[in-house]
C-alpha positions as protocol buffer text, in pm:
chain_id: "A"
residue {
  index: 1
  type: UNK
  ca { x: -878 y: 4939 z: -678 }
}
residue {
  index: 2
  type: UNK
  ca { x: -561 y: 4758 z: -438 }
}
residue {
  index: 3
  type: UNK
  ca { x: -555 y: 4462 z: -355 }
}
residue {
  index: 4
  type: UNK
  ca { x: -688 y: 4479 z: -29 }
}
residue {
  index: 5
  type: UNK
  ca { x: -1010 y: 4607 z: -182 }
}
residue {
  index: 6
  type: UNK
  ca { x: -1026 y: 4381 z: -414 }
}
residue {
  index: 7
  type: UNK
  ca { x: -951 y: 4048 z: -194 }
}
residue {
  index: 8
  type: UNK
  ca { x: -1253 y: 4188 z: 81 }
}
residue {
  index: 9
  type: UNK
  ca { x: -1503 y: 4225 z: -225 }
}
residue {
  index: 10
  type: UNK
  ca { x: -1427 y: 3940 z: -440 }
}
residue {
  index: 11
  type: UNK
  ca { x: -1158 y: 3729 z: -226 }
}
residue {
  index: 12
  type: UNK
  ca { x: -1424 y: 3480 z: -109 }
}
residue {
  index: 13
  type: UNK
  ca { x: -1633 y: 3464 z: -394 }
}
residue {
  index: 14
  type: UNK
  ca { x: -1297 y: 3372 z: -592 }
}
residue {
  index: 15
  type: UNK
  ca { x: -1188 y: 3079 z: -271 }
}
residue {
  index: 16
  type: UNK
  ca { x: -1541 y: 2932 z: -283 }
}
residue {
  index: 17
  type: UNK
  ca { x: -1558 y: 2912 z: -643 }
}
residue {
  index: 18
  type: UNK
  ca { x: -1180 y: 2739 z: -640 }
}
residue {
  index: 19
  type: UNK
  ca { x: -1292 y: 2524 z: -389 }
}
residue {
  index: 20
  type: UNK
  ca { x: -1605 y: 2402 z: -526 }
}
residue {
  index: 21
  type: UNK
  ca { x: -1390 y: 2325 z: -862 }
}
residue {
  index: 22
  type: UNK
  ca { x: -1170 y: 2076 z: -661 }
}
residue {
  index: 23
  type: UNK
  ca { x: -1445 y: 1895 z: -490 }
}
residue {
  index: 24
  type: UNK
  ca { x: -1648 y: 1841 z: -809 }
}
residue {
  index: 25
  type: UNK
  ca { x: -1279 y: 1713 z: -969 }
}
residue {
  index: 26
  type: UNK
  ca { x: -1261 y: 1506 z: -663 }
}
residue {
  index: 27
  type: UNK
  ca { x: -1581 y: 1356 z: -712 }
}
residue {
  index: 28
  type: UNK
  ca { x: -1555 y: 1360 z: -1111 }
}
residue {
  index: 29
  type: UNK
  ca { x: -1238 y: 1094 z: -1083 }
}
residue {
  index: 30
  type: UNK
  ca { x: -1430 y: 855 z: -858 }
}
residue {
  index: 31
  type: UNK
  ca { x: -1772 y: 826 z: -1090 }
}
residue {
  index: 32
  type: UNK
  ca { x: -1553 y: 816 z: -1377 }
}
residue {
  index: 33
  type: UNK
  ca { x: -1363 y: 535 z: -1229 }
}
residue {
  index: 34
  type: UNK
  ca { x: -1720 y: 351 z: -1087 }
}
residue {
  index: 35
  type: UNK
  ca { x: -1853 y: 411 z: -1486 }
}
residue {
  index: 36
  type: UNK
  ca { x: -1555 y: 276 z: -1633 }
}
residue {
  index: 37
  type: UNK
  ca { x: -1558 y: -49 z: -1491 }
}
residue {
  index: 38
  type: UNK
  ca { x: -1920 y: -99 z: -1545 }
}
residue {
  index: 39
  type: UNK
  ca { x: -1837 y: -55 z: -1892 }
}
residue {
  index: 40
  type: UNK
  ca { x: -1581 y: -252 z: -1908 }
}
residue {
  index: 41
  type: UNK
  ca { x: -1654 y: -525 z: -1613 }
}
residue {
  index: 42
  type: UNK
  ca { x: -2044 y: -539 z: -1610 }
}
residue {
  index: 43
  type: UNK
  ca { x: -2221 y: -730 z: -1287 }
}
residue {
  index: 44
  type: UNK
  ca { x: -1857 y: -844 z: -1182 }
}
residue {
  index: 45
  type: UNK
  ca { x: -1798 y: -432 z: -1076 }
}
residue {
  index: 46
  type: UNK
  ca { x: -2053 y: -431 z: -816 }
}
residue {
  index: 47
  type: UNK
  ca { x: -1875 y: -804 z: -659 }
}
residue {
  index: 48
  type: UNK
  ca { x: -1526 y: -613 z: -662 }
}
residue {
  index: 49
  type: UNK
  ca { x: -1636 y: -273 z: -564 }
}
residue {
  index: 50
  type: UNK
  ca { x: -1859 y: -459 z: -284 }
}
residue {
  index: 51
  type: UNK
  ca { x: -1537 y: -653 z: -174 }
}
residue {
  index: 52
  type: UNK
  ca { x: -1324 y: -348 z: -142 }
}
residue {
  index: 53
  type: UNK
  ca { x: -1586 y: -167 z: 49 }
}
residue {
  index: 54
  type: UNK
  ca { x: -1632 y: -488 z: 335 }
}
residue {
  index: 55
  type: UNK
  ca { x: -1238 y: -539 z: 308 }
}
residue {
  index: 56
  type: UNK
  ca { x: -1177 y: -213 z: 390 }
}
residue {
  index: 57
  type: UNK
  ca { x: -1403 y: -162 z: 642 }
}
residue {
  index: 58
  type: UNK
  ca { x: -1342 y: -497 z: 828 }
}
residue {
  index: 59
  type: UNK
  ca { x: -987 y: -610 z: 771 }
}
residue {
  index: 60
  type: UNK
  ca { x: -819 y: -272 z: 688 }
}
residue {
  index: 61
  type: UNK
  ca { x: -966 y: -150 z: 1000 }
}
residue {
  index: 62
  type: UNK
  ca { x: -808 y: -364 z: 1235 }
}
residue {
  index: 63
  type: UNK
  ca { x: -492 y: -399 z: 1083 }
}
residue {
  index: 64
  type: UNK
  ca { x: -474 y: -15 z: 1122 }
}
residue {
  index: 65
  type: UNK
  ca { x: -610 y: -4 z: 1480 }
}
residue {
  index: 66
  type: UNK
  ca { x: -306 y: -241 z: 1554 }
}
residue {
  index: 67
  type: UNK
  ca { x: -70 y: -111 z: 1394 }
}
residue {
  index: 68
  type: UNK
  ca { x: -104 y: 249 z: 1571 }
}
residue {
  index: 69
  type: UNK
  ca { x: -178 y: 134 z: 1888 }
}
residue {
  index: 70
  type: UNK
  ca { x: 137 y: -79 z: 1855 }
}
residue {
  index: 71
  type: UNK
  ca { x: 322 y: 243 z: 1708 }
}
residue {
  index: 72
  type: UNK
  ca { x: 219 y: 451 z: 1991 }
}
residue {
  index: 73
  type: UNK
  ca { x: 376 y: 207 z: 2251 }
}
residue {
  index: 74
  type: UNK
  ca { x: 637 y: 226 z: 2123 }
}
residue {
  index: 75
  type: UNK
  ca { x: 737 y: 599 z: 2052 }
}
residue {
  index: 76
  type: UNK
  ca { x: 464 y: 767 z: 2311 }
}
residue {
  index: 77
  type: UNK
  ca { x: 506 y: 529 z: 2642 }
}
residue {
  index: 78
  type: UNK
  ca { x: 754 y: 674 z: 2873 }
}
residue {
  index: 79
  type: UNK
  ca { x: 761 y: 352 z: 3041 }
}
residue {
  index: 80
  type: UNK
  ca { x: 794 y: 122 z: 2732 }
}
residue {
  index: 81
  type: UNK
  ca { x: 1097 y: -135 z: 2754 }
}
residue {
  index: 82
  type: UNK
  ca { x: 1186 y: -22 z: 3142 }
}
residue {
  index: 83
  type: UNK
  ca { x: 1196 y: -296 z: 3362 }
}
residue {
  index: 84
  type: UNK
  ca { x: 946 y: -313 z: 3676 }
}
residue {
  index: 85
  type: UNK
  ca { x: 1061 y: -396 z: 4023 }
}
């Protein structure tokens, strides 16, 4: 069997099966991390990861926002720093 062969049979099979490894990795780390400190935190886990998650969404947010709409002034406007008359 060549490669060719080989890759149209089993090719996909062999991606899908790669792929599906990572994700579950992926997801392995972050309910690892979640049962960790609920072992080791208790109640106070649900406060911190509860603060992270409105931080993030709320503060993070903007700052980013900002921060690329400031960035793209600067490098994408044609007219940025040009005087007007």
């Amino acid at each position: 069997m060549d490669f060719e062969l080989f890759m149209e049979r089993y090719g996909y099979t062999i991606l899908f099966g790669i792929f599906i490894a990572v994700v579950a990795a992926i997801f392995g780390i972050v309910l690892l991390w979640v049962y960790s400190m609920f072992k080791i935190l208790g109640i106070a886990a649900i406060a911190m990861i509860g603060g992270y998650l409105i931080f993030s969404y709320f503060i993070k947010r903007r700052y980013l926002d900002a921060h690329g709409e400031a960035l793209g002034k600067y490098f994408y406007d044609p007219k940025y720093g040009k005087k007007r008359y």
